[in-house]
N, C-alpha and C positions, 0 to 999 in steps of 0.2 A: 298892377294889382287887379286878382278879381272882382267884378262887383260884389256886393253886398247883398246873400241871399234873406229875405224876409218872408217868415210864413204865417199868413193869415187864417185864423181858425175864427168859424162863425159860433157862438154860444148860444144857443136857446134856453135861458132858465127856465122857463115852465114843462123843457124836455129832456133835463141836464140827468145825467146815470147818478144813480146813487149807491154807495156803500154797502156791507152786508147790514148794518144797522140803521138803513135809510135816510142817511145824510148825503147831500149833493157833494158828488166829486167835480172838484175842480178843474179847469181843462189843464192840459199839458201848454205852461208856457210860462214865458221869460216877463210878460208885462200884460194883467187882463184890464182893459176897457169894458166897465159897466154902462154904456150910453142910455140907460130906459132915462133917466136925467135931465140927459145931456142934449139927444137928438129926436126931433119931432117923430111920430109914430104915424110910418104911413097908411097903417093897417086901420085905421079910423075913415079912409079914405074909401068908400065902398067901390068906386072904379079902379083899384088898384088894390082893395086888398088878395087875390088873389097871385098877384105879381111875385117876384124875386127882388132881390136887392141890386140883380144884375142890371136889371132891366132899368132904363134913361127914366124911365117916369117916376119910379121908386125914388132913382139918385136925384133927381130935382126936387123932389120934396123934403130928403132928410138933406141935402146938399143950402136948404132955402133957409133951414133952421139958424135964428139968430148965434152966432160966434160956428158954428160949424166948421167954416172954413179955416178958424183959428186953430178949434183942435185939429183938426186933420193937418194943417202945416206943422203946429208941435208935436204931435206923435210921430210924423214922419221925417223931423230935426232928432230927433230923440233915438227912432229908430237907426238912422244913418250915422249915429255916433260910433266911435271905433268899439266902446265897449256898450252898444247901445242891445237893446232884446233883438232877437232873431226871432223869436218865437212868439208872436201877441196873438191874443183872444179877444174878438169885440162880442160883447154880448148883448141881449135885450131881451125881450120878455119869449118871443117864439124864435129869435136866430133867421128869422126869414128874411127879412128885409132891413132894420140897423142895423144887423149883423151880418150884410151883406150876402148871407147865406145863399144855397141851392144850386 
């Protein structure tokens, strides 16, 4: 059996398109993750707010957030279900960096 393809879409709500009557459209996906909540904002952090979400420094500070490591093992149990989303959006306030953006 093939693997199980998953695609990750970064969300910026403060940059999200909107409608012809200027309401935010929602991204294209199976299952969205609102994290501004959930996961500490690295962007408070003046030595990294310029950073990606790619980058180790970033992922050690929302990775340090109390239960993080929780959600991220159950969205990715969840994901790997046979009838699990193929298609998630994690968002956060700029999409940069909880939204592992860039």
């Amino acid at each position: 059996m093939p693997p199980t393809r998953i695609t990750l879409t970064s969300v910026g709500y403060l940059h999200q398109p909107t409608d012809a009557d200027g309401y935010p459209t929602p991204p294209t996906a199976d299952r969205i993750e609102d994290v501004r909540e959930r996961l500490c904002d690295p962007a408070v952090a003046r030595d990294i707010v310029d950073l990606h979400g790619r980058d180790p420094r970033v992922q050690a500070v929302v990775i340090a957030t109390p239960g993080a490591s929780k959600f991220f093992d159950n969205l990715t149990a969840h994901a790997l279900l046979p009838a699990g989303p193929r298609r998630i959006a994690v968002g956060c306030a700029g999409g940069k960096h909880r939204g592992f953006g860039y």
